[in-house]
DRENPA-3360 file (N, C-alpha, C; in nm, 2 decimals, always signed):
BEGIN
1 = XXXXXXXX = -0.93/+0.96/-0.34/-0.79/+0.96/-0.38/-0.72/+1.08/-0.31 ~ -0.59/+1.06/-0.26/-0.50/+1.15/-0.19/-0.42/+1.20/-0.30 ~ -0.47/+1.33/-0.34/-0.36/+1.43/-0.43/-0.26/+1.48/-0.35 ~ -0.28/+1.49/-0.22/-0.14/+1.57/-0.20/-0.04/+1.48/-0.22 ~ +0.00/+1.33/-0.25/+0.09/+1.23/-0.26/+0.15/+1.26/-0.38 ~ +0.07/+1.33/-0.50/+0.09/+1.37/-0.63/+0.14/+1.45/-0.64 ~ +0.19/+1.54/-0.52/+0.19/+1.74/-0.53/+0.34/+1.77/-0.48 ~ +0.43/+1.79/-0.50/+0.57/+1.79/-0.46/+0.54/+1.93/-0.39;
9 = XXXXXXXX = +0.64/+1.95/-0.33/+0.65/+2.05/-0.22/+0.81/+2.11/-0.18 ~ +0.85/+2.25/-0.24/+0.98/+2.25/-0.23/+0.96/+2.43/-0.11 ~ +1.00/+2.39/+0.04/+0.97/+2.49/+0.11/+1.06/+2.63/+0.05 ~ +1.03/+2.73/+0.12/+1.10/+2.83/+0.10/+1.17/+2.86/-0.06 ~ +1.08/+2.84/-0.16/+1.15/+2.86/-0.33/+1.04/+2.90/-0.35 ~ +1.04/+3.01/-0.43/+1.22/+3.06/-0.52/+1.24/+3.17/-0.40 ~ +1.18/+3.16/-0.24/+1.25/+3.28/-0.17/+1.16/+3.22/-0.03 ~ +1.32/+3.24/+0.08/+1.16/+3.23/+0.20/+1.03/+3.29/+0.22;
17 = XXXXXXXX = +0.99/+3.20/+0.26/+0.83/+3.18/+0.30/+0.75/+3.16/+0.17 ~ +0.81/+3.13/+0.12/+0.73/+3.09/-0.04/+0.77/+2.92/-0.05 ~ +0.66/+2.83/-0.04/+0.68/+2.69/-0.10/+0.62/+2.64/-0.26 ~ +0.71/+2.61/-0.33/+0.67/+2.61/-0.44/+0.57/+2.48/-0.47 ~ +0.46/+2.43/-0.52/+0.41/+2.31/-0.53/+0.45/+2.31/-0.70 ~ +0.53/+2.19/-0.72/+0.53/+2.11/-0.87/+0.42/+1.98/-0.91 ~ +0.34/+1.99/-0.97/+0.23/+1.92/-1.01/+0.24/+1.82/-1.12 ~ +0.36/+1.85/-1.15/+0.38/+1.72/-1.24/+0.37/+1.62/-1.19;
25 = XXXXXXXX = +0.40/+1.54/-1.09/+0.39/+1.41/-1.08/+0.25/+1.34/-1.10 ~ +0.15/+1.50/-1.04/-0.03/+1.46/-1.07/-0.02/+1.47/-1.24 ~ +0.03/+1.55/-1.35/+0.03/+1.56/-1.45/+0.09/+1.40/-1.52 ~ +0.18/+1.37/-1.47/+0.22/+1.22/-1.54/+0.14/+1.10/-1.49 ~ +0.08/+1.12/-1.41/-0.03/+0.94/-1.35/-0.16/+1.00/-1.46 ~ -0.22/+0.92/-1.51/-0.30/+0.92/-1.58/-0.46/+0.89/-1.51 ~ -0.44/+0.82/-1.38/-0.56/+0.78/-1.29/-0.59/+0.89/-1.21 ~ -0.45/+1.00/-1.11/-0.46/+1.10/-1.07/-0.54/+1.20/-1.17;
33 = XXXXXXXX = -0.48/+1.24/-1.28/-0.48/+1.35/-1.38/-0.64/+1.31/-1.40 ~ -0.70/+1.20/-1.42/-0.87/+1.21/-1.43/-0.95/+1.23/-1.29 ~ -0.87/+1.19/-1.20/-0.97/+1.23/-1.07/-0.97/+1.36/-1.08 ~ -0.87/+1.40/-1.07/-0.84/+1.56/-1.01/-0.94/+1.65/-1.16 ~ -0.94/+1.62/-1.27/-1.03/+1.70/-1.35/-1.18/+1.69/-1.36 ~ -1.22/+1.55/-1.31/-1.32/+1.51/-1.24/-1.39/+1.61/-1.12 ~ -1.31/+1.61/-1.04/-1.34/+1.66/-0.90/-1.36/+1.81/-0.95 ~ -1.24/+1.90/-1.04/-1.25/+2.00/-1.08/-1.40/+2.04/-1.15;
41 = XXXXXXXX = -1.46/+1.94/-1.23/-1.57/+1.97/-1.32/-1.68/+1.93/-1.15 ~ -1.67/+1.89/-1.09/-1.78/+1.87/-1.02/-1.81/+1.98/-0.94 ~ -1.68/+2.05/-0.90/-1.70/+2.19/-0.88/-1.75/+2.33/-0.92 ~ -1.70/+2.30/-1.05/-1.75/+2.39/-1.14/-1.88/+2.39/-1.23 ~ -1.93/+2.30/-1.21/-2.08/+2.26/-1.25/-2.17/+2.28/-1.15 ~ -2.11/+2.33/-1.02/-2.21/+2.39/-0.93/-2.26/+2.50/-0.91 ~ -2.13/+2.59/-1.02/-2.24/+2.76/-1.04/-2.24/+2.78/-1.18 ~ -2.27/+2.68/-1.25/-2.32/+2.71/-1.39/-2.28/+2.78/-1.48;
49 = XXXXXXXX = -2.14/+2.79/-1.45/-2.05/+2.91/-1.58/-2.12/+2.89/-1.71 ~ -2.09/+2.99/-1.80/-2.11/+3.02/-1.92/-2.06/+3.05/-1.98 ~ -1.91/+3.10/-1.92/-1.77/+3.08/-1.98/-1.66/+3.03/-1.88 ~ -1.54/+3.01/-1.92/-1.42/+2.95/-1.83/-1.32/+2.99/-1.93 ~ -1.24/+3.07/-1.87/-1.11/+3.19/-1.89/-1.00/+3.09/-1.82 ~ -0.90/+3.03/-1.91/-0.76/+2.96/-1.88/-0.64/+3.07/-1.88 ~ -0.63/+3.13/-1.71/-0.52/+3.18/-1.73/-0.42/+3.15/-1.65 ~ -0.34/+3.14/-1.77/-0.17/+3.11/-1.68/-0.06/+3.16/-1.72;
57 = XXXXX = +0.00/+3.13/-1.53/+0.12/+3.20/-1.52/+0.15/+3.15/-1.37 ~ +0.28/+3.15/-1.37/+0.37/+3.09/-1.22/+0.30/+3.16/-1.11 ~ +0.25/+3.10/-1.01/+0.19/+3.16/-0.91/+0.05/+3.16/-0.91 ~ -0.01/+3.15/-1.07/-0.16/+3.12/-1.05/-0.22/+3.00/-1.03 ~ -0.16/+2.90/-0.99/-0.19/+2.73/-0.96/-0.16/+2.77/-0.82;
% end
C-alpha cells in the first residue's frame, strides 16, 4: 500500500523550507490506519524493546 497518497503535504509551513505533512487523511481510512500500524509493529519487533515511550509534539511525526 502507497502511504504517501494518505500524507498531505503543505510546502513551505508554517515558514520556508519547512513542509508540513498532515496525517489525517491516513488517520481517517481505517484500511490505511491498519497497514501503517502493522508495518510500524513489524519494525519494531525487530529490536525487541522492553519499553516504548509515546512522545508527542508538532514536529515529532
Amino acid at each position: 500500500m502507497d502511504l504517501e497518497r494518505f500524507i498531505g503535504v503543505t510546502p513551505d509551513f508554517p515558514k520556508k523550507g519547512i513542509s508540513f505533512k498532515d496525517i489525517s487523511p491516513l488517520l481517517r481510512n481505517p484500511e490505511a490506519f491498519h497497514y501503517c500500524i502493522q508495518e510500524l509493529k513489524k519494525l519494531a519487533e525487530e529490536f525487541k524493546p522492553t519499553v516504548i515511550v509515546g512522545a508527542e509534539s508538532r514536529g515529532f511525526l
